[in-house]
C-alpha positions in Angstrom: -20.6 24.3 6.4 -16.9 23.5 7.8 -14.1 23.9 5.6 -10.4 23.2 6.5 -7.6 25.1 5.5 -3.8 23.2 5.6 -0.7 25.7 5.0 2.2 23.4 5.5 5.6 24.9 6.8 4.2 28.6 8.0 2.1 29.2 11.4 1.0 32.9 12.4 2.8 35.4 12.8 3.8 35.6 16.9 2.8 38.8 18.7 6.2 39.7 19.7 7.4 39.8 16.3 5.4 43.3 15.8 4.5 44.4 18.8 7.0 47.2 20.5 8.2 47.9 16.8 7.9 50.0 14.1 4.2 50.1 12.6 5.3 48.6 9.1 6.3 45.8 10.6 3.0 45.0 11.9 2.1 46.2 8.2 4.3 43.7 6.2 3.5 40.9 8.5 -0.3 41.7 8.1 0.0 42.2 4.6 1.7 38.9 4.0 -0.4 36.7 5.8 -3.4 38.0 3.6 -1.9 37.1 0.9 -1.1 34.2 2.2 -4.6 33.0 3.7 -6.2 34.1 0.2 -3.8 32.5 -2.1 -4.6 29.3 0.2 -8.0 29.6 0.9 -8.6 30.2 -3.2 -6.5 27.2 -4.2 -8.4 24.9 -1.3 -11.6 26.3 -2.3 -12.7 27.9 1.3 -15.5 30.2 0.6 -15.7 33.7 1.8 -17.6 34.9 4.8 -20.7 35.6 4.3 -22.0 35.5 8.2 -21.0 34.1 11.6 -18.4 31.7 11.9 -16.3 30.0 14.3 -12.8 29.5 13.8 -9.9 27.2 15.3 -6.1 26.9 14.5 -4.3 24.1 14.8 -0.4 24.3 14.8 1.6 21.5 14.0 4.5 21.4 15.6 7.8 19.6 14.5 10.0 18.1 17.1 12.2 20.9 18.7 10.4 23.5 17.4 9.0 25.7 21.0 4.9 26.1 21.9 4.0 29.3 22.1 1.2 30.9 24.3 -2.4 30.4 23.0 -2.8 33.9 22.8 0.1 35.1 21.4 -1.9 34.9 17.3 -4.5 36.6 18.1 -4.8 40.2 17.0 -2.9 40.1 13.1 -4.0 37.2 12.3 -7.6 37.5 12.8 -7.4 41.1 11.4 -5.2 39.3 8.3 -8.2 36.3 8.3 -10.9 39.8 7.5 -8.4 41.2 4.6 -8.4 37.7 3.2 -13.0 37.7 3.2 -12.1 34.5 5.4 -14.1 36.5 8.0 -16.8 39.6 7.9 -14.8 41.1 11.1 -13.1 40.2 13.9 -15.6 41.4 16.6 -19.1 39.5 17.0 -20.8 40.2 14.2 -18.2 38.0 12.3 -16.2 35.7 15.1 -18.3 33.8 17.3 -16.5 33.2 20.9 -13.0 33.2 20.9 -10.1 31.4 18.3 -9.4 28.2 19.9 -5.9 27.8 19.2 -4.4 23.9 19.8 -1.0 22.4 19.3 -0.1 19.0 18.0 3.7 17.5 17.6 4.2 15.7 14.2 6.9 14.6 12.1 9.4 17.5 10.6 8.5 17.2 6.9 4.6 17.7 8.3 4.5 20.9 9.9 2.1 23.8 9.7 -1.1 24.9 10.2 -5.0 23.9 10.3 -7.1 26.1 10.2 -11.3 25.4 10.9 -13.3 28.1 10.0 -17.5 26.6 10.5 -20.3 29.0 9.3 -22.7 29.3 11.9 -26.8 28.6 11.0 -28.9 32.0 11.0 -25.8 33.9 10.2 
């Protein structure tokens, strides 16, 4: 099963916004983006994790706004994406490979982010 997950207006939180700072940063920022993914995932009827999956993240880029570094969502998010039950855990016995991680430039009003989580058969 694949199931697709829009958030329009909001991508992940970047990796220098907590890292080098005080832990409850990393907290709140963590914290909200649960909240966020499970108020979204619920309402957009994702299912929870219940093995294997592979995910990918899409960002949506309006015009001006600057490209980050594929890597720079990495660690809160996925660790936000297991708070949420969007993933069993964030090592291989819940993510299969890597997060791929593209970007795509749309109109302003359509910004956001996509994200694919795909439950993997024999999980």
């Amino acid at each position: 099963m694949t199931a697709r997950l829009f958030i329009p207006q909001w991508r992940p939180p970047l990796v220098n916004e907590w890292r080098g700072k005080h832990w409850s940063v990393a907290h709140k920022l963590r914290r909200a983006t649960t909240d966020l993914l499970a108020l979204y995932a619920l309402t957009q009827g994702v299912p929870k994790a219940t093995g294997r999956r592979r995910v990918s993240v899409e960002i949506l880029l309006a015009p001006r706004m600057r490209r980050p570094d594929r890597d720079a969502f990495d660690k809160l998010f996925l660790d936000a994406m297991v708070a949420a039950g969007l993933l069993l855990d964030d090592g291989d016995r819940g993510l299969a490979g890597r997060v791929e991680v593209t970007f795509r430039r749309v109109p302003a009003a359509e910004w956001g982010t996509i994200i694919t989580v795909e439950d993997l058969d024999g999980s």
